[in-house]
MOPAC internal coordinates of N, CA, C and O (Angstrom, degrees):
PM7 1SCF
backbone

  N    0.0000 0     0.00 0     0.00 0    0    0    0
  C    1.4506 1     0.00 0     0.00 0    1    0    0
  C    1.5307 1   111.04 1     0.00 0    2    1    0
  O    1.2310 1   115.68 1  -151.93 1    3    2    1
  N    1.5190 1   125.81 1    28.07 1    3    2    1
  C    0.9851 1    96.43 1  -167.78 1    5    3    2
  C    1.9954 1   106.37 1  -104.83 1    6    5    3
  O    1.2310 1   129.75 1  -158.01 1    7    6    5
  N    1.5169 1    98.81 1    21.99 1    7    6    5
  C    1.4621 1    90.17 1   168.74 1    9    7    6
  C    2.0764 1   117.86 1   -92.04 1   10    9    7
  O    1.2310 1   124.10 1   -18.84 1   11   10    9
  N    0.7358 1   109.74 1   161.16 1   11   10    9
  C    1.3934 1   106.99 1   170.57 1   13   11   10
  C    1.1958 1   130.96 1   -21.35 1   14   13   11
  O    1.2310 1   110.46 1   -64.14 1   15   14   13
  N    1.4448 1   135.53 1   115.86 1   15   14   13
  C    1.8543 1   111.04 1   170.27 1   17   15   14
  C    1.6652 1   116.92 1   -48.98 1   18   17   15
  O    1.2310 1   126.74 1   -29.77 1   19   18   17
  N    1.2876 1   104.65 1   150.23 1   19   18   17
  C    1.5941 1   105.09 1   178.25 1   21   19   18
  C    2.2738 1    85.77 1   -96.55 1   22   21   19
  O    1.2310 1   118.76 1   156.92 1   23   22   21
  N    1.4222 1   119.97 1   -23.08 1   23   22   21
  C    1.5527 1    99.50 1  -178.52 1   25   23   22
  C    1.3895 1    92.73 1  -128.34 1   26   25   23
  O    1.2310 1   135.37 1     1.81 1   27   26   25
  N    2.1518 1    87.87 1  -178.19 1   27   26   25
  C    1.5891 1    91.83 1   164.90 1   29   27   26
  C    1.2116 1   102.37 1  -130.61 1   30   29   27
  O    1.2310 1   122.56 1    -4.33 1   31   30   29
  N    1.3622 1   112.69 1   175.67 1   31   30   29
  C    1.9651 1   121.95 1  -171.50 1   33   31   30
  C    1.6318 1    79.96 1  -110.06 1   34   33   31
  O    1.2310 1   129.78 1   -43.11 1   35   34   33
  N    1.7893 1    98.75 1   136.89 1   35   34   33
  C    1.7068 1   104.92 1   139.74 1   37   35   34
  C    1.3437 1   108.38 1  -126.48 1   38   37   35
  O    1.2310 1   123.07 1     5.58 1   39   38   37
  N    1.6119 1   111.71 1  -174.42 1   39   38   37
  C    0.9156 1   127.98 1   173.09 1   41   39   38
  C    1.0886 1   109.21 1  -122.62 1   42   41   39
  O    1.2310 1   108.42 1   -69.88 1   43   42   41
  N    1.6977 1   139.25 1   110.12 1   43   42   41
  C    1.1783 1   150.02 1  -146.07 1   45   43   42
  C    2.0692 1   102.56 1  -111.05 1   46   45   43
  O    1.2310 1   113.46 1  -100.88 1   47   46   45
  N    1.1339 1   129.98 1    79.12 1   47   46   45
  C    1.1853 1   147.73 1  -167.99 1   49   47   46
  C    1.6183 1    99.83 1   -58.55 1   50   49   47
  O    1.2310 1   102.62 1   -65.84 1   51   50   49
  N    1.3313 1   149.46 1   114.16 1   51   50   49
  C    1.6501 1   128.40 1   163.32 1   53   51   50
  C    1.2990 1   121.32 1   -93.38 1   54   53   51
  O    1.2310 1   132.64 1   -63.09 1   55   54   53
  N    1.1960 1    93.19 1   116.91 1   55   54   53
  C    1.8489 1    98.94 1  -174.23 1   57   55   54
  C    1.2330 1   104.81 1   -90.41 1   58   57   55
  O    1.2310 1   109.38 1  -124.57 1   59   58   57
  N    1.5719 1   137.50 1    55.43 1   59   58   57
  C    1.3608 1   138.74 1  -173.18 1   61   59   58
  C    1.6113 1   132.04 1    36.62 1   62   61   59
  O    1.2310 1   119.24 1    -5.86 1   63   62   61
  N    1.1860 1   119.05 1   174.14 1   63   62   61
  C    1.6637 1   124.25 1  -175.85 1   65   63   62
  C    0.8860 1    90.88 1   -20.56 1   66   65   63
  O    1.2310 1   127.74 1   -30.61 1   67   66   65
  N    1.7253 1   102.70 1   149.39 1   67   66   65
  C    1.4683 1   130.14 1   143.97 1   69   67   66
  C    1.5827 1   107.00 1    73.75 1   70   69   67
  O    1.2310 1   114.48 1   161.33 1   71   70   69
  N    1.2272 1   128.07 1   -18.67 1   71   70   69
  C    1.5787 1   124.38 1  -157.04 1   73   71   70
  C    2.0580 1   103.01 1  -119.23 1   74   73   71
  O    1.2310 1   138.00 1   -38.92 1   75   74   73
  N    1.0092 1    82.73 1   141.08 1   75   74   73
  C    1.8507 1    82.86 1  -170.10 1   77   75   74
  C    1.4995 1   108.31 1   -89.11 1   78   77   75
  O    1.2310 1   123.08 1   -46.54 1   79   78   77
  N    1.2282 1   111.71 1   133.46 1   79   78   77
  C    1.2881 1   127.64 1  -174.04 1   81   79   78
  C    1.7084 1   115.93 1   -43.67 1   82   81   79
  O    1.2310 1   121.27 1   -26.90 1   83   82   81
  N    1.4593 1   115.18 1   153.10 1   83   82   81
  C    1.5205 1   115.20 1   176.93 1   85   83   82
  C    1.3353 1   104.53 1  -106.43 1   86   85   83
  O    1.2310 1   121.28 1   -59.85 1   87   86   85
  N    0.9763 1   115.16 1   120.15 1   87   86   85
  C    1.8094 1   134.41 1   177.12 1   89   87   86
  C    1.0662 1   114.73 1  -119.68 1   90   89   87
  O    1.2310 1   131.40 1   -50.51 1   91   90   89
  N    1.6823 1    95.59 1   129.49 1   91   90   89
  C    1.6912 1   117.80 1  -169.94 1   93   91   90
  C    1.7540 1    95.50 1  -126.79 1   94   93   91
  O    1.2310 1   142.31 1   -37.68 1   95   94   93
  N    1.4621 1    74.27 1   142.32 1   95   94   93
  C    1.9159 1    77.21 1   173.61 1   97   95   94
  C    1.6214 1   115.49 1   -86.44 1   98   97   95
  O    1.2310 1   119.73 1   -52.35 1   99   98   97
  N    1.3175 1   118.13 1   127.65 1   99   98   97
  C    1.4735 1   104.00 1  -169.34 1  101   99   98
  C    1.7586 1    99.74 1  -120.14 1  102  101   99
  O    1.2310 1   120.05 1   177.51 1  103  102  101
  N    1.5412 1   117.51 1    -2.49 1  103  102  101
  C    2.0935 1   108.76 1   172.63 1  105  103  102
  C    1.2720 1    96.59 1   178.83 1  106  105  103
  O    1.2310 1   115.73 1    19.73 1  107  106  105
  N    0.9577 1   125.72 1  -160.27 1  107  106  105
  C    1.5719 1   166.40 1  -133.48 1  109  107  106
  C    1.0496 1   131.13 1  -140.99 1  110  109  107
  O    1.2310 1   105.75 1   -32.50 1  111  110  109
  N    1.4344 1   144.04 1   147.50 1  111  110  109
  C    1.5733 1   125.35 1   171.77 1  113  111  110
  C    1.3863 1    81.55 1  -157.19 1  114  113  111
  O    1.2310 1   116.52 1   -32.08 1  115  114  113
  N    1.1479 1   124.22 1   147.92 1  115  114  113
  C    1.4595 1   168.03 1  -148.67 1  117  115  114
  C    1.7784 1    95.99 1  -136.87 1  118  117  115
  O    1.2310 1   117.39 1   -66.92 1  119  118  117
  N    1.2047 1   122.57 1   113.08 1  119  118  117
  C    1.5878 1   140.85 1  -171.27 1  121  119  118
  C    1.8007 1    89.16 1   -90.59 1  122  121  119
  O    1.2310 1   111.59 1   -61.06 1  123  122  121
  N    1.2436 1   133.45 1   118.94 1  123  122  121
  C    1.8133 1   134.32 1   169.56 1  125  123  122
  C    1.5539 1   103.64 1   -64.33 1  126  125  123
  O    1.2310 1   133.44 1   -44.61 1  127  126  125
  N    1.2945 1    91.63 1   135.39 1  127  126  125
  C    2.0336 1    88.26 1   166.17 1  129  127  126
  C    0.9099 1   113.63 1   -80.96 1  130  129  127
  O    1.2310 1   110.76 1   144.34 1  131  130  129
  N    1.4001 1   134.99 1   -35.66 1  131  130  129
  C    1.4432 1   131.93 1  -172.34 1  133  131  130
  C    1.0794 1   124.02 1   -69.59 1  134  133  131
  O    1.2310 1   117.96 1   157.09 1  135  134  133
  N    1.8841 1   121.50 1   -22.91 1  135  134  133
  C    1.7183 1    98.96 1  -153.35 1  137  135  134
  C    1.9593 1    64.89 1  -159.24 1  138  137  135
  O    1.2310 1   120.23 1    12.14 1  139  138  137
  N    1.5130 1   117.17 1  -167.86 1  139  138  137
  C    1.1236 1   125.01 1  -154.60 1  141  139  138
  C    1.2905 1   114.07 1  -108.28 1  142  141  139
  O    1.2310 1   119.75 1   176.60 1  143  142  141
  N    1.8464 1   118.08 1    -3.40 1  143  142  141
  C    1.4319 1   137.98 1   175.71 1  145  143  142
  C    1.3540 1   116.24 1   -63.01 1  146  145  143
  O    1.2310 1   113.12 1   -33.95 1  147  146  145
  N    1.3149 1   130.61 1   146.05 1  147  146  145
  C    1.6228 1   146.98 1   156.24 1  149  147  146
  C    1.5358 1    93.14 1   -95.01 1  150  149  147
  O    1.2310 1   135.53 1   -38.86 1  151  150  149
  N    1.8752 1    87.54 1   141.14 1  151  150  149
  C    1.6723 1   115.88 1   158.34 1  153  151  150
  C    1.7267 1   119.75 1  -102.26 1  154  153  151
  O    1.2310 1   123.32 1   -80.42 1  155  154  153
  N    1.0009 1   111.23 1    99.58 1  155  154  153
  C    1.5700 1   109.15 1  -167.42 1  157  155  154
  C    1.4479 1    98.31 1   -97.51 1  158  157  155
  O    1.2310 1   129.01 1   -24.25 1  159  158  157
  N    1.3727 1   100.24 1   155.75 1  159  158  157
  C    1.5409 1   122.84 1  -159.58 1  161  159  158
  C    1.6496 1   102.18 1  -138.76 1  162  161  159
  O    1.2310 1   105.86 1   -96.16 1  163  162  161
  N    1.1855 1   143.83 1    83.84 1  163  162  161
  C    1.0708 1   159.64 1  -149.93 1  165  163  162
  C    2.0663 1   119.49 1   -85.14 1  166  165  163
  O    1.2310 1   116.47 1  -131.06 1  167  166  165
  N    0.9431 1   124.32 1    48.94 1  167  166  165
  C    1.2004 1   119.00 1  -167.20 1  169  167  166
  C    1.4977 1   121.85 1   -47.76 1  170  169  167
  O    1.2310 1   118.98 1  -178.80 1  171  170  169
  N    1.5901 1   119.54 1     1.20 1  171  170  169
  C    1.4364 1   134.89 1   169.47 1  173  171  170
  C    1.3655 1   120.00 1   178.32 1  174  173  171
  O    1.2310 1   120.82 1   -36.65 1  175  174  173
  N    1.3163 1   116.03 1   143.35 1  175  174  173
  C    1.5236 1   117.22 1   161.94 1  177  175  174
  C    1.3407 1   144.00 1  -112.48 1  178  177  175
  O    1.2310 1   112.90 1   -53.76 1  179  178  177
  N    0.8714 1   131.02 1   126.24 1  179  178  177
  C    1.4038 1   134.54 1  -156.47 1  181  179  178
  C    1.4548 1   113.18 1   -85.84 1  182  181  179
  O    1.2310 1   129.06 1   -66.74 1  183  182  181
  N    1.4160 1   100.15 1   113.26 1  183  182  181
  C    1.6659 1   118.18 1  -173.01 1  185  183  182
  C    1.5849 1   109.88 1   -52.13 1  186  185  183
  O    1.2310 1   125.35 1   144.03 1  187  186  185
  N    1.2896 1   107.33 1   -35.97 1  187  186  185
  C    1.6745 1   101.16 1   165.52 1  189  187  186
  C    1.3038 1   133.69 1  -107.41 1  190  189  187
  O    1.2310 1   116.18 1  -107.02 1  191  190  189
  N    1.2667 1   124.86 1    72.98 1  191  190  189
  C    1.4298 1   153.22 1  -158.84 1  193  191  190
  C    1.3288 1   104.74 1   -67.23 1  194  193  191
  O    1.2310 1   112.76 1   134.25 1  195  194  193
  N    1.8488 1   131.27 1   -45.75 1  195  194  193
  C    0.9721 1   138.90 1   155.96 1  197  195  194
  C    1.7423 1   131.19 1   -28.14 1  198  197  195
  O    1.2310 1   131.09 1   142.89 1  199  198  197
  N    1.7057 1    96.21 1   -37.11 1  199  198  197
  C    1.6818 1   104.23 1  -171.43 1  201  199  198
  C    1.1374 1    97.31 1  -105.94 1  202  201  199
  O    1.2310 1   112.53 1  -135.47 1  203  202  201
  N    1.2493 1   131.70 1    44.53 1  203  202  201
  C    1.7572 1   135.40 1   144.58 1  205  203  202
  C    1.3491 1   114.60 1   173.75 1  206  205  203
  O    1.2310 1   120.96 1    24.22 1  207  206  205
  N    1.1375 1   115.77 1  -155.78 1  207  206  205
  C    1.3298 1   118.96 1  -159.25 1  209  207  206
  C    2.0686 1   113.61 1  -145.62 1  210  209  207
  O    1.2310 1   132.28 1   -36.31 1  211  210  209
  N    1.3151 1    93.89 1   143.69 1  211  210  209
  C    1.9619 1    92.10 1  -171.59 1  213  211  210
  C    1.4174 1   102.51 1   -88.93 1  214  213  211
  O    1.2310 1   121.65 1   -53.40 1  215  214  213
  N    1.4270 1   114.46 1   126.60 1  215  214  213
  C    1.6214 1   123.23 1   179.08 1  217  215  214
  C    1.5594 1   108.37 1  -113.40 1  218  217  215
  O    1.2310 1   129.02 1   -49.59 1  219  218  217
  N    1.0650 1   100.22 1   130.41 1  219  218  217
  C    1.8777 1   110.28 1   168.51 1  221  219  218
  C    1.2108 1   103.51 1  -105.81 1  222  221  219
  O    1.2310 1   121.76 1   -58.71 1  223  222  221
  N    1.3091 1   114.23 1   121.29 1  223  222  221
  C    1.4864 1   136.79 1   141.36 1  225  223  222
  C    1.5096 1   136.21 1   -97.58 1  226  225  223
  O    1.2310 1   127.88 1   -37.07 1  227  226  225
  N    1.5123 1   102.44 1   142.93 1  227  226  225
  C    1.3953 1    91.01 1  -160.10 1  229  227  226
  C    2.0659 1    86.78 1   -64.77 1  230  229  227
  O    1.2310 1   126.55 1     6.19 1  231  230  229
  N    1.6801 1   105.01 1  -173.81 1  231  230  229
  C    1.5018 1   109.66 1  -174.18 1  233  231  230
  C    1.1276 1   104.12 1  -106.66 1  234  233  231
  O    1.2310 1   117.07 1    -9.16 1  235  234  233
  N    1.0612 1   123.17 1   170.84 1  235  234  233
  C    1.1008 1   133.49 1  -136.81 1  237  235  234
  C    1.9186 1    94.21 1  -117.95 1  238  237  235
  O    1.2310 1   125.48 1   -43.26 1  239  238  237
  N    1.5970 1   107.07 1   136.74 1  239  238  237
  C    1.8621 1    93.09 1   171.25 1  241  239  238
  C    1.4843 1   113.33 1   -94.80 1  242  241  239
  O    1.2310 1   130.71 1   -33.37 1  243  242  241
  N    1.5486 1    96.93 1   146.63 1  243  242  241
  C    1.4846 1   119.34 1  -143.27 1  245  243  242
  C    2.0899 1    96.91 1   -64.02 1  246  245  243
  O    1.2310 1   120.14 1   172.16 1  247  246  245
  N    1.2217 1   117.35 1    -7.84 1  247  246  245
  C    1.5133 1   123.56 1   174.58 1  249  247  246
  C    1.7943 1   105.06 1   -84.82 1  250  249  247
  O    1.2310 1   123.50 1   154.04 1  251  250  249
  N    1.4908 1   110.89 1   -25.96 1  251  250  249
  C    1.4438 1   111.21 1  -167.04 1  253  251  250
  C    1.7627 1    93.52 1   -89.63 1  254  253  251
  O    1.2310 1   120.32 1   157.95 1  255  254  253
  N    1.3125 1   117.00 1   -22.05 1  255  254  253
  C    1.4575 1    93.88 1   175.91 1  257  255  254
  C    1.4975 1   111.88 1  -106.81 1  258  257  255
  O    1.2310 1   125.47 1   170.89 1  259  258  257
  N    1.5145 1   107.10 1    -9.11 1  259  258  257
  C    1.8252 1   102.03 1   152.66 1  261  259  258
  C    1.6113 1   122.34 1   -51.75 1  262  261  259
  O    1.2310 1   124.29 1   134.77 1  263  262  261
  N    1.4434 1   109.37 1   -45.23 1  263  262  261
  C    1.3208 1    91.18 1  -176.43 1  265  263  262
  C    1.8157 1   131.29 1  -105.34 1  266  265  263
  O    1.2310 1   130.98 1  -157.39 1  267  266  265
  N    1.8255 1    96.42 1    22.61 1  267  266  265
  C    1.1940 1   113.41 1   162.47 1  269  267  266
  C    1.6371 1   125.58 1   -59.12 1  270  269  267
  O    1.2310 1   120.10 1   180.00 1  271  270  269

Protein backbone atom coordinates (compact mmCIF):
# COMPACT_ATOMS: atom_id res chain seq x y z
CA UNK A 1 0.00 0.00 0.00
CA UNK A 2 2.48 2.25 -0.18
CA UNK A 3 1.27 4.03 -3.40
CA UNK A 4 -1.45 6.61 -3.11
CA UNK A 5 -5.21 5.69 -2.51
CA UNK A 6 -7.05 5.87 -5.83
CA UNK A 7 -10.55 6.42 -3.08
CA UNK A 8 -11.83 7.60 0.14
CA UNK A 9 -14.21 5.88 2.84
CA UNK A 10 -16.94 8.11 4.60
CA UNK A 11 -19.21 7.70 6.99
CA UNK A 12 -22.48 9.13 5.84
CA UNK A 13 -24.47 9.94 9.34
CA UNK A 14 -28.64 10.51 8.49
CA UNK A 15 -29.98 13.21 10.25
CA UNK A 16 -33.59 12.45 8.97
CA UNK A 17 -36.12 14.09 6.31
CA UNK A 18 -35.33 16.81 4.37
CA UNK A 19 -31.76 17.43 6.01
CA UNK A 20 -28.47 16.30 4.26
CA UNK A 21 -26.40 13.88 5.76
CA UNK A 22 -23.05 14.60 7.94
CA UNK A 23 -20.02 13.00 6.39
CA UNK A 24 -16.83 12.30 7.97
CA UNK A 25 -13.98 10.83 6.33
CA UNK A 26 -13.02 7.74 8.23
CA UNK A 27 -9.89 5.77 5.40
CA UNK A 28 -8.80 4.93 2.20
CA UNK A 29 -9.18 2.22 -0.31
CA UNK A 30 -6.55 1.25 -2.63
CA UNK A 31 -8.49 0.18 -6.21
CA UNK A 32 -6.43 -3.79 -7.09
CA UNK A 33 -4.87 -3.89 -10.53
CA UNK A 34 -5.40 -7.26 -11.10
CA UNK A 35 -8.94 -8.23 -10.49
CA UNK A 36 -11.96 -5.72 -9.67
CA UNK A 37 -11.56 -5.65 -5.59
CA UNK A 38 -10.72 -2.51 -3.22
CA UNK A 39 -8.26 -2.72 -0.17
CA UNK A 40 -9.71 -0.49 2.47
CA UNK A 41 -7.73 0.86 5.22
CA UNK A 42 -10.03 2.13 7.90
CA UNK A 43 -8.70 4.93 10.17
CA UNK A 44 -12.03 4.54 12.46
CA UNK A 45 -15.31 3.04 13.00
CA UNK A 46 -18.33 4.32 13.79
CA UNK A 47 -20.17 2.75 16.72
CA UNK A 48 -23.40 3.59 14.98
CA UNK A 49 -23.21 1.93 11.68
CA UNK A 50 -27.00 1.54 11.61
CA UNK A 51 -27.61 5.56 11.34
CA UNK A 52 -25.90 5.81 7.93
CA UNK A 53 -24.19 4.41 5.45
CA UNK A 54 -20.13 3.89 4.13
CA UNK A 55 -19.50 5.74 0.72
CA UNK A 56 -16.40 5.35 -1.51
CA UNK A 57 -15.34 7.99 -3.57
CA UNK A 58 -12.98 7.99 -5.99
CA UNK A 59 -10.05 10.80 -4.40
CA UNK A 60 -9.77 13.60 -5.19
CA UNK A 61 -6.35 15.22 -7.28
CA UNK A 62 -4.26 16.92 -4.90
CA UNK A 63 -4.56 20.40 -7.47
CA UNK A 64 -8.54 19.88 -7.40
CA UNK A 65 -8.56 20.22 -3.67
CA UNK A 66 -5.86 23.04 -3.75
CA UNK A 67 -8.01 25.13 -5.52
CA UNK A 68 -11.20 24.39 -3.59
Amino acid sequence: MASKPTHEVFFVKDLGKDKKGFWTKIGAAWQHKETTGMQLKLDLLPTDLGAGDLVILEAKAEDEEKAA
